[in-house]
C-alpha positions in Angstrom: 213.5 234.1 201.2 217.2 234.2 201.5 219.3 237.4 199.8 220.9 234.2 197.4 217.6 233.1 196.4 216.4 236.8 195.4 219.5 237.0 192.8 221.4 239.4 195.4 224.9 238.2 196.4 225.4 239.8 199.9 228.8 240.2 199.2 229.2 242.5 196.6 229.6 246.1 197.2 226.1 248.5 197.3 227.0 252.0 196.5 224.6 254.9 197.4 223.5 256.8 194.9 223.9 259.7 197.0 226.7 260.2 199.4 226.3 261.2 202.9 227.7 264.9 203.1 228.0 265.4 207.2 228.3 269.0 208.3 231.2 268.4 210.8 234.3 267.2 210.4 237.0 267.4 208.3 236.7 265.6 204.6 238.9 264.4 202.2 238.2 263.2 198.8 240.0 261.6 196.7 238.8 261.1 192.8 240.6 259.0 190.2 240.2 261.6 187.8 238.6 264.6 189.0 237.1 266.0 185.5 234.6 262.9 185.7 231.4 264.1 186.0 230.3 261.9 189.4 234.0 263.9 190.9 232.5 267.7 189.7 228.9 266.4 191.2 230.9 265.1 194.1 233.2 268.0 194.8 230.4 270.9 194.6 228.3 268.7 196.9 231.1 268.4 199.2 232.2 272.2 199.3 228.7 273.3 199.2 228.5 274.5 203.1 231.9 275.8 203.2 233.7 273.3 205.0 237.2 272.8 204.8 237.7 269.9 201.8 241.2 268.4 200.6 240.9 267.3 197.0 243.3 264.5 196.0 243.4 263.1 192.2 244.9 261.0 190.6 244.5 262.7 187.4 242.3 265.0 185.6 242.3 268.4 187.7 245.8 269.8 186.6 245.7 271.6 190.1 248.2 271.0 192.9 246.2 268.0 193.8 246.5 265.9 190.7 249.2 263.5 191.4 249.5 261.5 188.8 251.5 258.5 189.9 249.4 256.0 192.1 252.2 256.1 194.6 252.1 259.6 195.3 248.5 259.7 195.8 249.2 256.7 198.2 251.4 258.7 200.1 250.0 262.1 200.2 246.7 260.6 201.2 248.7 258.4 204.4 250.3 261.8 205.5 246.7 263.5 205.9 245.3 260.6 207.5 247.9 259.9 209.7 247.1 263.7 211.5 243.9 263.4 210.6 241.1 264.3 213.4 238.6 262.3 215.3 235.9 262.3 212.8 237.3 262.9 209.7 235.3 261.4 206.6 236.6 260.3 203.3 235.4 260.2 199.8 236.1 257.8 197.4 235.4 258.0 193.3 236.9 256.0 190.7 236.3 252.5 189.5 236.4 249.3 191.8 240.0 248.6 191.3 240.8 252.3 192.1 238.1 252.9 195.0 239.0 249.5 197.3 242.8 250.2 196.8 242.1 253.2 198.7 239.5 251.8 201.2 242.1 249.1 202.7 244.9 251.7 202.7 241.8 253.7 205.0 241.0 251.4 206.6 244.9 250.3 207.5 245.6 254.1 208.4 242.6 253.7 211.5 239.8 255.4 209.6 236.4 253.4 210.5 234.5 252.0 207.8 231.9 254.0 208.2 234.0 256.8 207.8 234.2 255.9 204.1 231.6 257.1 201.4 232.3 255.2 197.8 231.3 256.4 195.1 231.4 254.1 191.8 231.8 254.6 188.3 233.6 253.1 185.0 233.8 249.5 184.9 237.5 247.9 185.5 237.6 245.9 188.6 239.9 243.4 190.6 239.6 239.2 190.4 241.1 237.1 192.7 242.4 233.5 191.6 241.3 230.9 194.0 244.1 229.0 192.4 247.4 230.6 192.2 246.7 233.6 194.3 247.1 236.3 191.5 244.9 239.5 191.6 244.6 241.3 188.6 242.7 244.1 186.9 239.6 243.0 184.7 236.5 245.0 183.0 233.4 243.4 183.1 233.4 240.0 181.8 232.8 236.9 183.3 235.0 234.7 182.0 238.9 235.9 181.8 242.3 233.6 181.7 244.6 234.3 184.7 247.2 235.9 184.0 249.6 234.2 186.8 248.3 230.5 186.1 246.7 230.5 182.8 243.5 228.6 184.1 240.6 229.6 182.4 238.3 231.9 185.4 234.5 232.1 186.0 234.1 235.5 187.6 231.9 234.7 190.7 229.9 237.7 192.4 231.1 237.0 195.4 233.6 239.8 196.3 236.3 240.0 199.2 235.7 243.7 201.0 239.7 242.3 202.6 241.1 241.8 199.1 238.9 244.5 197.3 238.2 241.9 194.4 235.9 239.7 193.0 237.0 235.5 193.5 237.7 234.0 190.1 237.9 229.8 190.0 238.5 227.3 187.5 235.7 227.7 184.9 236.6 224.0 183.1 237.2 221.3 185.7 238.5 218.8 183.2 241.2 221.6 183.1 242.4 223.0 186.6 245.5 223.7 185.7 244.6 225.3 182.3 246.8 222.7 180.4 245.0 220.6 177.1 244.1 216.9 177.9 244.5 214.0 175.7 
């Protein structure tokens, strides 16, 4: 029996329960908002031996790390990686949208993928449009509207680890351009 046949899409993203916590290296993790309670979890299991961590958020620890601005997280994180060591591991927590935005910039900066832990939680992800090319943010239905062409999407569960989003196409053939026929 096939993964399709057993109701399991073998594109979409599995994410451990429990992270791997490795006792070499250097880590980094960065946290959409580090007062969740997966980021706390997260952190203390991370700092737990000692090891040297680097906490980046995006908001929620009102520390030095919290950055606020998506930008300056984007950049802060590229200026660790890019002196990063041979074996440095990063962590990942926030939603879908947040956690693969950071994975391909990773993943761009040289870090293997499995090098990257992610770590899941909230509900707002990426779609794709088959049609137009437009990505946008969604929650967790399964039908949306595009909001580059207007053409009414079926949320597949087929997910691009490239884009970091789920592929949205035409839900209404008799309207694939998301204009009313006569």
């Amino acid at each position: 029996m096939s993964v399709e046949a057993a109701g399991v899409m073998r594109s979409k993203p599995v994410y451990a329960a429990v992270p791997t916590v490795l006792s070499t290296g250097r880590r980094l993790l960065v946290t959409q908002d580090a007062s969740l309670a997966e980021a706390v979890d997260l952190h203390g299991q991370l700092s737990a031996d000692g090891q040297t961590l680097e906490l980046l958020s995006l908001r929620g620890s009102g520390g030095v790390h919290d950055h606020g601005d998506p930008q300056r997280l984007e950049m802060r994180l590229l200026t660790l990686l890019s002196a990063a060591p041979v074996g440095t591991r990063l962590y990942v927590c926030g939603d879908e949208s947040f956690v693969w935005r950071i994975y391909r910039l990773a993943r761009h900066s040289g870090l293997l993928a499995e090098e990257i832990e992610l770590v899941k939680t909230g509900s707002r992800r990426e779609l794709y449009c088959v049609h137009c090319a437009t990505q946008q943010s969604i929650g967790s239905e399964g039908e949306v509207t595009c909001s580059g062409c207007g053409v009414r999407l079926l949320v597949r569960e087929h997910f691009s680890r490239r884009l970091g989003a789920y592929m949205g196409v035409c839900l209404d053939p008799d309207q694939p351009h998301g204009e009313g026929r006569p």
